[in-house]
Structure formats: structure tokens, C-alpha cells
LUMTORSE-744919 format. One record per residue (C-alpha): residue number from 0; residue in three letters; x, y, z. Coordinates in Angstrom, 3 decimals, decimal comma, always signed. Layout:
! residues N
(pt NUM; ala; (X; Y; Z))
...
This chain:
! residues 374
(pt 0; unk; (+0,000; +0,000; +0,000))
(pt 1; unk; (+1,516; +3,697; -1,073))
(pt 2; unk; (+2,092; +5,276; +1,715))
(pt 3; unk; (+0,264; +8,821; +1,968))
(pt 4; unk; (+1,715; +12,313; +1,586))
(pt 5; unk; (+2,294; +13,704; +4,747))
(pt 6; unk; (+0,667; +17,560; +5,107))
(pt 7; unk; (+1,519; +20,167; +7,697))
(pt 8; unk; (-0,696; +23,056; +7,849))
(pt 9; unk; (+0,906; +25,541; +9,917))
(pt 10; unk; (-0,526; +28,952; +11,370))
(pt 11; unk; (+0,397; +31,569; +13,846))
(pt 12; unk; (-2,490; +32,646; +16,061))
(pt 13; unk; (-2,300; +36,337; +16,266))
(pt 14; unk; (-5,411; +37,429; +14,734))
(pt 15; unk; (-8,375; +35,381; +13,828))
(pt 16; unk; (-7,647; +35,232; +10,042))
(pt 17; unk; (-4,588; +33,271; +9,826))
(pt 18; unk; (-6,185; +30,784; +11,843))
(pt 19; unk; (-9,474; +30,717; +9,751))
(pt 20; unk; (-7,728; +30,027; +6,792))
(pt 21; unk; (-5,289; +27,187; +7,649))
(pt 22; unk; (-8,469; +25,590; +9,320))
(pt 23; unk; (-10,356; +25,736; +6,120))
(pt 24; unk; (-7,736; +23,964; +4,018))
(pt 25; unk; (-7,424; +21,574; +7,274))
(pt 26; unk; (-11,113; +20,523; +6,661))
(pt 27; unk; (-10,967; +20,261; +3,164))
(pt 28; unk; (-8,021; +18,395; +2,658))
(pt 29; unk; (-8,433; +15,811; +5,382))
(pt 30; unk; (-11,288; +13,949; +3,566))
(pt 31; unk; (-7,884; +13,293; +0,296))
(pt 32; unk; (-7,741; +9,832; +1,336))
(pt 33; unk; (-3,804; +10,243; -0,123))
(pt 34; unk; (-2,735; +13,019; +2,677))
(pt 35; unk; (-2,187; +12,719; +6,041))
(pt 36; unk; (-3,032; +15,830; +7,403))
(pt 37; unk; (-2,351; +17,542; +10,376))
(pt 38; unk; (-2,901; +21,459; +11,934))
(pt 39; unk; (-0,438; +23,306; +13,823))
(pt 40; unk; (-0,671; +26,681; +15,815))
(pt 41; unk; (+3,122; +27,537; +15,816))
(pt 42; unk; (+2,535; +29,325; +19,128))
(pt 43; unk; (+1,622; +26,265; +21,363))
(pt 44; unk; (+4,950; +24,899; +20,247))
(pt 45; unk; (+6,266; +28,132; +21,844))
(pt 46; unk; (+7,130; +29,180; +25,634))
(pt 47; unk; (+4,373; +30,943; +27,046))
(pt 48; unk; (+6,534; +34,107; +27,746))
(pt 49; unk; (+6,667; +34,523; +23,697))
(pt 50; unk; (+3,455; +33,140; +22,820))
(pt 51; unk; (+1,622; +36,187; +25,116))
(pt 52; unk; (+3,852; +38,658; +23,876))
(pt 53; unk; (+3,094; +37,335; +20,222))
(pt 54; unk; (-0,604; +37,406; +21,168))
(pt 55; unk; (-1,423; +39,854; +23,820))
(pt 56; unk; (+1,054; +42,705; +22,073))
(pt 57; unk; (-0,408; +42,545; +18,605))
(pt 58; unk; (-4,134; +42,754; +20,494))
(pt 59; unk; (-2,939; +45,627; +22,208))
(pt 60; unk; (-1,265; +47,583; +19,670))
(pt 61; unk; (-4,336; +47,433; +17,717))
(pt 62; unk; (-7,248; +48,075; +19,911))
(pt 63; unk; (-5,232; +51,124; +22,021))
(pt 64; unk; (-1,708; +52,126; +20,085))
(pt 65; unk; (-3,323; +51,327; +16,259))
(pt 66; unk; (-0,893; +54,003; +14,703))
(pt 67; unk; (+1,741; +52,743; +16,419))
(pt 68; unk; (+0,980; +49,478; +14,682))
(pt 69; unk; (+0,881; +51,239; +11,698))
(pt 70; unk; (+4,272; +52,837; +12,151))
(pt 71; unk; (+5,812; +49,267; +13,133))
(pt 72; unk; (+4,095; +47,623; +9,567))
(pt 73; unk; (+5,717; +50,958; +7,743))
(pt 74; unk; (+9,196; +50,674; +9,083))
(pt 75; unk; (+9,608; +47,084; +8,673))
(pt 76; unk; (+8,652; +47,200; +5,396))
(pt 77; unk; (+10,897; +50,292; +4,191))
(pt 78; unk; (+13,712; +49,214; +2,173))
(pt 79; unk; (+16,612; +50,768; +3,583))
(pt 80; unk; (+15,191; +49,350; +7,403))
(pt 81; unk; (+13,743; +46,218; +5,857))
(pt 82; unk; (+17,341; +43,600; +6,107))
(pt 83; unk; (+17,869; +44,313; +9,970))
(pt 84; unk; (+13,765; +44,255; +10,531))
(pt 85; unk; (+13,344; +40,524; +9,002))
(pt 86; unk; (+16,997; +39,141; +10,449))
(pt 87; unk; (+16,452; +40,587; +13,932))
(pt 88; unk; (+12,748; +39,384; +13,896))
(pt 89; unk; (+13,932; +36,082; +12,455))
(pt 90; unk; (+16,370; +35,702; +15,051))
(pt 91; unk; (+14,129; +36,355; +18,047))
(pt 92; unk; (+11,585; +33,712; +16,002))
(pt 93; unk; (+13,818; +30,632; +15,558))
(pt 94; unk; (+14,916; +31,137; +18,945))
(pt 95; unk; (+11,578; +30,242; +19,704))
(pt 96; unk; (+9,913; +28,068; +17,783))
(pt 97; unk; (+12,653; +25,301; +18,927))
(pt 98; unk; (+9,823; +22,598; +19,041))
(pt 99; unk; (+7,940; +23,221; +15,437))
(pt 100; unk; (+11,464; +22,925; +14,274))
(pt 101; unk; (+11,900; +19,732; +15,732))
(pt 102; unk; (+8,664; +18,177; +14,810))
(pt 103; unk; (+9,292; +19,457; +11,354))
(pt 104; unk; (+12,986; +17,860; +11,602))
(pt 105; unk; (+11,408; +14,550; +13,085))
(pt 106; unk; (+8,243; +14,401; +10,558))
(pt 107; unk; (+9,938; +15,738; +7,240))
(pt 108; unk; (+6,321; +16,207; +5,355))
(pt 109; unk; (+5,900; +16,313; +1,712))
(pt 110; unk; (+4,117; +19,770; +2,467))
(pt 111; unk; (+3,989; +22,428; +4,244))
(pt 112; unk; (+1,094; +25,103; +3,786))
(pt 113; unk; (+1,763; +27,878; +6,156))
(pt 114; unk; (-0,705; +30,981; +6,420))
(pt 115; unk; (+1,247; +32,907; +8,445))
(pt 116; unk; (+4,720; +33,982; +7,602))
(pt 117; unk; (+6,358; +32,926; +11,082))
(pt 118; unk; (+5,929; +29,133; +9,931))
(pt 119; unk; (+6,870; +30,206; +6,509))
(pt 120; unk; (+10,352; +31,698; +7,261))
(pt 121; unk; (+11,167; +28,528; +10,110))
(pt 122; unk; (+10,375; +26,028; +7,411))
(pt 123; unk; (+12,671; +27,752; +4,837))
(pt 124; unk; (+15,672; +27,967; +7,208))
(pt 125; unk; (+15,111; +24,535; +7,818))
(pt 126; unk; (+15,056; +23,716; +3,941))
(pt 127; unk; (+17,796; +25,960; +3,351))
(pt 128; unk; (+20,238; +24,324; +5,953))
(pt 129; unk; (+19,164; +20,634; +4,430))
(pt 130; unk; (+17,432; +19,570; +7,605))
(pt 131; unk; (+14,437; +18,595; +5,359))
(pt 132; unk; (+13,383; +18,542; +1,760))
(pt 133; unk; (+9,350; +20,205; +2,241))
(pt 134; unk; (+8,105; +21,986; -0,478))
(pt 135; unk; (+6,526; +24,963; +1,145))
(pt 136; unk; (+3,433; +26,396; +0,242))
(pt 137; unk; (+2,637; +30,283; +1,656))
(pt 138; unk; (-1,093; +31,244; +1,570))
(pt 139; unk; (-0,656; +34,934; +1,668))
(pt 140; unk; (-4,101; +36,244; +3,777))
(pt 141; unk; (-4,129; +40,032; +2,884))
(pt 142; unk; (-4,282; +41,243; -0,707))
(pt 143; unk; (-0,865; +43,581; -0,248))
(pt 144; unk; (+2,700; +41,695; +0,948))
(pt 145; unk; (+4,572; +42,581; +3,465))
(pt 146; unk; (+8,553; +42,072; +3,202))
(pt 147; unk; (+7,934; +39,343; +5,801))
(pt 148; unk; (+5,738; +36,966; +3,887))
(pt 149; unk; (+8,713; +36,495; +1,614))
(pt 150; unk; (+11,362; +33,464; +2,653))
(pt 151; unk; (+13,869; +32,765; +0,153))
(pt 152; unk; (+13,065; +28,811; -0,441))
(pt 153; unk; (+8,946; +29,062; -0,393))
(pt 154; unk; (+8,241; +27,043; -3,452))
(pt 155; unk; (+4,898; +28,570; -4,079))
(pt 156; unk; (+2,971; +31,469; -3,109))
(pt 157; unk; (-0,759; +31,692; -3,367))
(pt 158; unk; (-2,478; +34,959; -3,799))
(pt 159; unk; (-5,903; +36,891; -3,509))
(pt 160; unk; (-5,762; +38,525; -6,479))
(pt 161; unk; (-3,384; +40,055; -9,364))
(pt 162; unk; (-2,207; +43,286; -7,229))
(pt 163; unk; (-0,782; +40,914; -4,614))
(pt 164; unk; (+0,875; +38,724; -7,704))
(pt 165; unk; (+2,793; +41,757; -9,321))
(pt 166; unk; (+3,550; +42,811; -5,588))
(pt 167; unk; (+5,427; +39,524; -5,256))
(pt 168; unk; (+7,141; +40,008; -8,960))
(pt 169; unk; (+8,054; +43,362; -8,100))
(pt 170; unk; (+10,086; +42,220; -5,199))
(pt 171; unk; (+11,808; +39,164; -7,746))
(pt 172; unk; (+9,438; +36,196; -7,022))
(pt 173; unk; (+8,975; +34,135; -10,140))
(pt 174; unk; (+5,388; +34,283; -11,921))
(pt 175; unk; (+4,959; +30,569; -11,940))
(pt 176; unk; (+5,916; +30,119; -8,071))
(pt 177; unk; (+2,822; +32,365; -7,524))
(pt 178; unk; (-0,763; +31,425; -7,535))
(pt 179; unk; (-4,079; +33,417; -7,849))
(pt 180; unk; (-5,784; +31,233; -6,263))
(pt 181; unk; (-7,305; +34,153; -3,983))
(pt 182; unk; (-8,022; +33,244; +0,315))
(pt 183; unk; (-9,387; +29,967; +1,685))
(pt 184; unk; (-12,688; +30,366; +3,257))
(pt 185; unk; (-14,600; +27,874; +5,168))
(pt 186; unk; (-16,759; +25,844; +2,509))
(pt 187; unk; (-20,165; +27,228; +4,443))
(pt 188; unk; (-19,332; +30,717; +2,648))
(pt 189; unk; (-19,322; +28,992; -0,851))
(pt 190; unk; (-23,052; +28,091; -0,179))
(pt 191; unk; (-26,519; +28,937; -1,406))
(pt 192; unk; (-29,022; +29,713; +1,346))
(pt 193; unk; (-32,717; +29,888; +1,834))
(pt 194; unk; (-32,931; +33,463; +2,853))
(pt 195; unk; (-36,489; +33,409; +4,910))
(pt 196; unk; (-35,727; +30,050; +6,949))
(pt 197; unk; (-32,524; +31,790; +7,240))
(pt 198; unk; (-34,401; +34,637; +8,771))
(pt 199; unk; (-37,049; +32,774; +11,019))
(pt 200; unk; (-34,318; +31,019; +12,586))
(pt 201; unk; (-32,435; +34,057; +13,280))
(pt 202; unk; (-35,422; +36,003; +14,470))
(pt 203; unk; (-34,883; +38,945; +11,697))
(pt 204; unk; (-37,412; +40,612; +9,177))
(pt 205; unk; (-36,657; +38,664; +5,771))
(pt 206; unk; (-38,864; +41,477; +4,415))
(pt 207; unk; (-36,567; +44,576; +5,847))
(pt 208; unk; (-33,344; +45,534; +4,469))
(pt 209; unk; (-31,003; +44,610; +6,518))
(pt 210; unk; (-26,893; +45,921; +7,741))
(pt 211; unk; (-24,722; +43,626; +9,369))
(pt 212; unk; (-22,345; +44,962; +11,636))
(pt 213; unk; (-19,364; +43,542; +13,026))
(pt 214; unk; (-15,704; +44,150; +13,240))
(pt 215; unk; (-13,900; +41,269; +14,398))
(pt 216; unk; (-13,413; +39,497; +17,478))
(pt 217; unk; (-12,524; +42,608; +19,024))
(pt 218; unk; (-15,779; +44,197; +18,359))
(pt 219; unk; (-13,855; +47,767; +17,853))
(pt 220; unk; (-15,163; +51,072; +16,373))
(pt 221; unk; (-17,899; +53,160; +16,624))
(pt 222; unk; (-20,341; +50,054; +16,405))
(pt 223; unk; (-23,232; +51,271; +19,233))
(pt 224; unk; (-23,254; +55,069; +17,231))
(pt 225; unk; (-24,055; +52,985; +14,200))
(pt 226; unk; (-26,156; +50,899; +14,981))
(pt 227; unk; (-28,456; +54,032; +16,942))
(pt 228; unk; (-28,527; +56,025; +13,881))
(pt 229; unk; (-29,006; +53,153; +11,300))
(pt 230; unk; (-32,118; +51,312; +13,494))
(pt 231; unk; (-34,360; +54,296; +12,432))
(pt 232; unk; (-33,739; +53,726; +8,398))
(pt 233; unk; (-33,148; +49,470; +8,182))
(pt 234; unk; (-32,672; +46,528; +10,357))
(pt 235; unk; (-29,655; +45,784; +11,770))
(pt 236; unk; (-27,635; +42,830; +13,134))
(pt 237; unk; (-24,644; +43,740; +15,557))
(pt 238; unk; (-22,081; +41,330; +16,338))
(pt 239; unk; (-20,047; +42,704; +19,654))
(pt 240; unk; (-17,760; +39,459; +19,749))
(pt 241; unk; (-15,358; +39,898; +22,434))
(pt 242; unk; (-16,906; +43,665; +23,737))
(pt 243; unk; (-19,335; +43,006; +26,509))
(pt 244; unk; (-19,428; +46,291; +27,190))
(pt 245; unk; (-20,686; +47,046; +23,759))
(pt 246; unk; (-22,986; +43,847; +24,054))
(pt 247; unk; (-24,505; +45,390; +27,754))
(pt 248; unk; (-24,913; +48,903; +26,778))
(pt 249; unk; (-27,036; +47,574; +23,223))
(pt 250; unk; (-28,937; +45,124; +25,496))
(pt 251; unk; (-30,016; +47,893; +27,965))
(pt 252; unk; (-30,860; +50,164; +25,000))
(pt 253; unk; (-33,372; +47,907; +23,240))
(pt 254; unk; (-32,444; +49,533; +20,306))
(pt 255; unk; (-35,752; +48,727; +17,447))
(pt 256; unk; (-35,002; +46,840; +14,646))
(pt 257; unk; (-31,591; +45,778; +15,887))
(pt 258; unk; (-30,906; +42,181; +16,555))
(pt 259; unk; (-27,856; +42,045; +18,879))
(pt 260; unk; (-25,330; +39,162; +19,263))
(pt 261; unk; (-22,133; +38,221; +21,477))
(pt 262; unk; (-20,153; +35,540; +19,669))
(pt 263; unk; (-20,907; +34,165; +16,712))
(pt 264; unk; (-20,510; +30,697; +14,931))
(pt 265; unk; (-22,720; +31,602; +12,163))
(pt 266; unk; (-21,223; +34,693; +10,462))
(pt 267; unk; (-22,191; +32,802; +6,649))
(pt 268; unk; (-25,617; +32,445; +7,930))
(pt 269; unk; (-25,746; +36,217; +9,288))
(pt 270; unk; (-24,357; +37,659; +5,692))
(pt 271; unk; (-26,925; +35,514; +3,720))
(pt 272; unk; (-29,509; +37,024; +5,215))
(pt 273; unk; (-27,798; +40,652; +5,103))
(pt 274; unk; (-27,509; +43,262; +2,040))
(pt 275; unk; (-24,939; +45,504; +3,587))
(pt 276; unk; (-22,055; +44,626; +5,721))
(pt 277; unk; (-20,089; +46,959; +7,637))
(pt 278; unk; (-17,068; +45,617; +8,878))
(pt 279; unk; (-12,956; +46,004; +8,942))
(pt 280; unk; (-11,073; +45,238; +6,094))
(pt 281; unk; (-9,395; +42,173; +7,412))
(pt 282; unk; (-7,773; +39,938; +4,241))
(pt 283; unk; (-9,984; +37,231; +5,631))
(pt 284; unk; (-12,999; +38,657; +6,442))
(pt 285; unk; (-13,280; +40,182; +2,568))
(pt 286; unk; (-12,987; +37,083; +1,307))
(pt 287; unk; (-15,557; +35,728; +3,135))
(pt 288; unk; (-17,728; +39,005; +2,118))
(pt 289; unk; (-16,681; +38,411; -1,529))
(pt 290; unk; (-17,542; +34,752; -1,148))
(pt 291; unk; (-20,932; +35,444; -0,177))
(pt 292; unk; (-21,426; +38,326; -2,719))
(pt 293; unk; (-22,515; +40,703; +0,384))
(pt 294; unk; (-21,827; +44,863; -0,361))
(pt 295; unk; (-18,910; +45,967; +2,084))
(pt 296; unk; (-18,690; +48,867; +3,956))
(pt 297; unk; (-15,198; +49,287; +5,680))
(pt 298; unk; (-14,918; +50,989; +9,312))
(pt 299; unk; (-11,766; +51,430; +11,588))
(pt 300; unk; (-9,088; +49,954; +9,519))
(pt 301; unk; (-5,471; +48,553; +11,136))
(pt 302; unk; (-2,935; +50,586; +9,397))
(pt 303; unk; (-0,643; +48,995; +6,944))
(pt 304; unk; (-2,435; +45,568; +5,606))
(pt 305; unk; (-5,670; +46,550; +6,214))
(pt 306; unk; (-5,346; +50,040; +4,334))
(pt 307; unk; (-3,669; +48,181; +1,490))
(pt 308; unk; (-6,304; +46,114; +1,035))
(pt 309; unk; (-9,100; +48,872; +0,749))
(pt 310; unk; (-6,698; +50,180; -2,129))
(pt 311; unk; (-7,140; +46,928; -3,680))
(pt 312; unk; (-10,602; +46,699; -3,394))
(pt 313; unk; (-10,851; +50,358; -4,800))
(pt 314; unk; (-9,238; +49,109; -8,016))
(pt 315; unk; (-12,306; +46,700; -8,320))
(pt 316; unk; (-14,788; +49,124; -7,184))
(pt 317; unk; (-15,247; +46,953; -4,111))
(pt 318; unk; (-16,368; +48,968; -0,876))
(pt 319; unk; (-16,073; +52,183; +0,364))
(pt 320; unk; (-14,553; +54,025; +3,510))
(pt 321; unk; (-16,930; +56,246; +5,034))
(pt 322; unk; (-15,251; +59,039; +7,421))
(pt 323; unk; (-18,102; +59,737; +9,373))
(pt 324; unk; (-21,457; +57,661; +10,782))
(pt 325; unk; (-23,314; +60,680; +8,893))
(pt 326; unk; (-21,425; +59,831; +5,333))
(pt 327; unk; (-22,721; +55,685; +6,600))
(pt 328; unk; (-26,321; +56,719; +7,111))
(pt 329; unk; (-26,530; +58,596; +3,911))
(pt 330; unk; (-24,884; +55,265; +1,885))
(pt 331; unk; (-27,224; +52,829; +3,506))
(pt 332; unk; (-30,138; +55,138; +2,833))
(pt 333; unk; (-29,140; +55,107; -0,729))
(pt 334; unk; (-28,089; +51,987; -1,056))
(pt 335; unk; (-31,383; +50,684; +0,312))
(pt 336; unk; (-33,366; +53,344; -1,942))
(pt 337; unk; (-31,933; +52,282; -5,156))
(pt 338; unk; (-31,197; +48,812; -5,135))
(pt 339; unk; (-29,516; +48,634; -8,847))
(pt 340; unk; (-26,225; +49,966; -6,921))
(pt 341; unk; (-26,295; +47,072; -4,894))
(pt 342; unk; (-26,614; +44,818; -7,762))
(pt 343; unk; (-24,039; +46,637; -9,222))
(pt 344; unk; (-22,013; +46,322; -6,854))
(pt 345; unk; (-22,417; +42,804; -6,581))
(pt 346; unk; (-21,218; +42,089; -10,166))
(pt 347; unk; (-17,539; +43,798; -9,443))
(pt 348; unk; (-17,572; +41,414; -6,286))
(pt 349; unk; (-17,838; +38,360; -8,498))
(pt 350; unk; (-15,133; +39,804; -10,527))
(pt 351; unk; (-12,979; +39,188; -7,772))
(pt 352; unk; (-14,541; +36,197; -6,518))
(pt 353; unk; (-12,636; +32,617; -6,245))
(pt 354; unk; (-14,793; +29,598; -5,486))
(pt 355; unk; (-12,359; +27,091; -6,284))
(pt 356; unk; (-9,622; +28,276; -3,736))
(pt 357; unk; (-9,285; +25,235; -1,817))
(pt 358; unk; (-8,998; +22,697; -4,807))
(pt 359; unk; (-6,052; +24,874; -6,603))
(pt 360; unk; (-4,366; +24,451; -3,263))
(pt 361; unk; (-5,154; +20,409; -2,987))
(pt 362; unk; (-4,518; +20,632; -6,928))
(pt 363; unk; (-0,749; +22,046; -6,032))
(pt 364; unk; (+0,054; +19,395; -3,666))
(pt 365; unk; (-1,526; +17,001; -5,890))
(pt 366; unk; (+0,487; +17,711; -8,319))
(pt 367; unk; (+4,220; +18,340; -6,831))
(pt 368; unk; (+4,154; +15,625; -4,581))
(pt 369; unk; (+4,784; +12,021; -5,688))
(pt 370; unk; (+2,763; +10,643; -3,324))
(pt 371; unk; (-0,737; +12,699; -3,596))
(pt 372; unk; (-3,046; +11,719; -6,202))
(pt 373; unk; (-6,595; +12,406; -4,773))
């Protein structure tokens, strides 16, 4: 019997994205009867001293120092500052991740698909040195690239859309180690739903038009302002996530026409039933939004990757930045008034749309590894 190809999918969790994505190829490829595949979060193979700082300091920096983020994602990325940035960061890394380095010594897998670019620069120091002979396979989750995504012996890169590919030939990546194959979503996004079950189950108005609001797991921005300005205009669902103060002060309020939620395992089923969502530009989160063909608005964007990718999306005529909750209430109102800009709109999504991301990326291993044949 052949013995199957042995598949490492390998994320860093620091931010919800990265993990999203590795654990939708996870659960596609694990029914390949070929592959033997298995999920890693780099930062439980970590001390816990690192994997807090990894964690808690990129939470931080966001939610209460976000230009200071911003600065960090600038000056890492400049040219003249970008050498020291990667081999100091790299350093501190590898110095660190002493047990995925082992297990990736001890297991030697035909594959590793990394969606964060801390696995992606451990596994090609390890390839480099000759400790193992991977092929390496970086799922890039943002539509721009940071100088960090790049390690010198990734075999492939795959992309979310042309901008990112002629990012990566810009900084000397061949064109056919990249692939626009655009960012894995969980398969319930790629799905057709019955709107008004949708709705009854929910306990929303399948009649009203409806906004869904949510930024993250944080639940950051100016979501409660929202929310009281848009509940007099359209229904609205509001996703606090991780703010229960947020959550309290909307419960309390008993705002009308606004369904509000905590966490949520259902975000597909809450955009099926939505025609606007406001929400941050996370890499991930738009391509769930494209996947389900839902109108984005974009609120409180991280500097640096998240920026990027509303300058993507502009090329595409793909959602819009608002400044104010005014310049919101007037879209919504006129998006709900004349509906042919929504449809509109929706046609430039599909443009960008990529329903077939997870087979290209069981299609790559497939094909560049002797033992995968699905």
C-alpha cells in the first residue's frame, strides 16, 4: 500500500484570520484519502513568555496604540530598514519556535502550507540548511505583501488577487511560483441559502433591508453610534464578539429593529440574510464578504495591511470608507433606496470572486508531490 503524503498546515495565532484560513484547508483536505493531514498553531509549540507577547502585544497595539501598529508595519517594510527588521525578527523567532522545528525535523512532510509567515520563514531555514526537503506552500491572507511573507526557499505562493501577484514580482518572485488562487474560506461561505428560513431562525425581518455589523473578534469602532442612527432607516444585526461592554450597553438600549449578538458561529448564515455589511477590512474577512457576494462597507481599519487592502478593493470598485457615521447613514439610505447599486455592486464582487480556492491548493500538492493523487 503507497504510503500517503504527509501535510503540515501551519498557522500563527495572532489574529483570527490566519487561523481561519489554515483551518479551512485543514477541513478540506483531510477527507484526500492520499494526505495525512495535520494542523499546527506555531505558538503552542512556543514558551508561554513569547506566545503572550506574540498574542497579547499585537491585540494591544491594535485596539489602544493602532498608529503605532501602523508605524511598526511601515518601518519594517521600508527598504533601507527592511534587512535588519526581518533578520532581527527572524532571530528572536527561531529562537523560539525550537519545538515546530523539531517536529518538522522529526516528521519531514511532503508539504507544508503555512498561512502565516512565522511558519513560513522557520520552514525555509530549515530547507535551506538541508534539515528537510518540504516543499513549502505560503497562503498569503491580505491582498498587499509585506517584506515578511517572503522566505527565500517558499516554493509557491498563493495569492488573492493580481495586485498581490505583481507585488510579489516586483520584489523578484517568479510568476509561476505564484498562484491566484485568492483566500481559503470555510466551505459554508461557498453556499446557497434559503434566505427566509434563514431569517425565522435568526429572528430577523426577511422582508426589511437589513446591515450587518461587526468588526472582528474585538468588536472595535464606533459600532453602538451605528447601529443608533441606522435602526431608524433598516434593520440591523450587531455582532459585539469579544466587547461586553458594547454587548450590555445595546442590550439595555433595546435599540428597534436591531438584533444584537455576542459571539458568533454563524457569520455565513448572518451575511446571507444581510444586504450591507459593515465591517474592517481584514484579508480574511473580505474574502468571506466576496464569497458570499454581500456589499462591504469598511470601518476602523489597522494601518498597513488593512489600508492596502481597501486600495485593492478600490481598483475593483469593491467597498467604500466612510469618514463619518453621517457619510454611513446617507450610503445605507441610498443603497437601500436604489437597489440597482447594490446589484451593481455585486457584479464587481464576483469579478474578484474565487470559489475554487481550496482545490487549486489540494490541486498544487496534488500535483508536486509524488505521493498525492486524490
Amino acid at each position: 500500500m503507497e504510503k500517503k503524503a504527509k501535510i503540515i498546515i501551519a498557522h500563527a495565532s495572532a489574529g483570527a484570520g490566519h487561523r481561519k484560513a489554515a483551518e479551512a484547508i485543514f477541513e478540506y483536505l483531510k477527507d484526500c484519502p492520499e494526505l495525512d493531514v495535520c494542523l499546527v498553531d506555531v505558538l503552542t509549540r512556543t514558551n508561554s513568555f513569547f506566545r503572550f507577547s506574540y498574542q497579547w502585544g499585537y491585540s494591544f497595539l491594535v485596539k489602544y496604540l493602532i498608529f503605532s501598529w501602523g508605524f511598526l508595519y511601515w518601518l519594517t517594510d521600508f527598504k533601507p530598514f527592511r534587512k535588519f527588521a526581518k533578520s532581527f525578527c527572524f532571530m528572536l523567532n527561531k529562537s523560539n519556535t525550537k519545538e515546530f522545528s523539531s517536529l518538522l525535523i522529526k516528521e519531514n512532510p511532503d508539504f507544508v502550507i503555512s498561512t502565516h509567515f512565522l511558519p513560513s520563514e522557520i520552514t525555509s531555514d530549515l530547507k535551506e540548511k538541508g534539515l528537510i526537503s518540504t516543499k513549502l506552500f505560503t497562503i498569503i491572507t491580505d491582498f498587499g505583501v509585506h517584506s515578511f511573507w517572503i522566505a527565500d526557499k517558499t516554493d509557491y505562493y498563493g495569492v488573492a488577487s493580481s495586485f498581490t501577484k505583481n507585488c510579489l514580482v516586483s520584489e523578484g518572485i517568479p510568476e509561476n511560483r505564484i498562484k491566484e488562487i485568492g483566500i481559503p474560506v470555510d466551505s459554508r461561505f461557498l453556499v446557497k441559502y434559503n434566505k427566509s428560513d434563514l431569517c425565522r431562525n435568526i429572528g430577523v425581518d426577511s422582508n426589511k433591508f437589513t446591515v450587518l455589523l461587526m468588526t472582528g473578534s474585538f468588536g472595535i469602532g464606533p459600532m453602538k453610534e451605528i447601529a443608533e442612527v441606522l435602526c431608524e432607516f433598516v434593520q440591523v444585526i450587531v455582532v459585539c464578539a469579544a466587547n461586553k461592554k458594547l454587548l450590555s450597553s445595546l442590550n439595555k438600549r433595546q435599540l428597534p429593529n436591531v438584533k444584537v449578538l455576542g459571539f458568533v458561529d454563524n457569520a455565513y448564515e448572518l451575511m446571507a440574510v444581510s444586504d450591507v455589511i459593515i465591517t474592517k477590512p481584514g484579508g480574511l474577512s473580505i474574502s468571506e464578504i466576496i464569497s458570499m457576494e454581500l456589499v462591504p462597507i469598511f470601518i476602523s481599519a489597522i494601518p498597513g495591511q488593512e489600508t492596502i487592502n481597501i486600495k485593492v478593493l478600490n481598483e475593483y470598485s469593491v467597498g467604500v470608507e466612510p469618514k463619518t457615521i453621517l457619510e454611513i447613514k446617507n450610503l445605507i439610505i441610498d443603497y437601500k433606496d436604489h437597489p440597482e447599486k447594490i446589484t451593481k455592486l455585486k457584479d464587481n464582487i464576483k469579478r474578484l470572486k474565487k470559489p475554487g480556492t481550496l482545490e487549486e491548493i489540494r490541486n498544487v500538492v496534488r500535483q508536486n508531490s509524488s505521493r498525492a493523487s486524490c
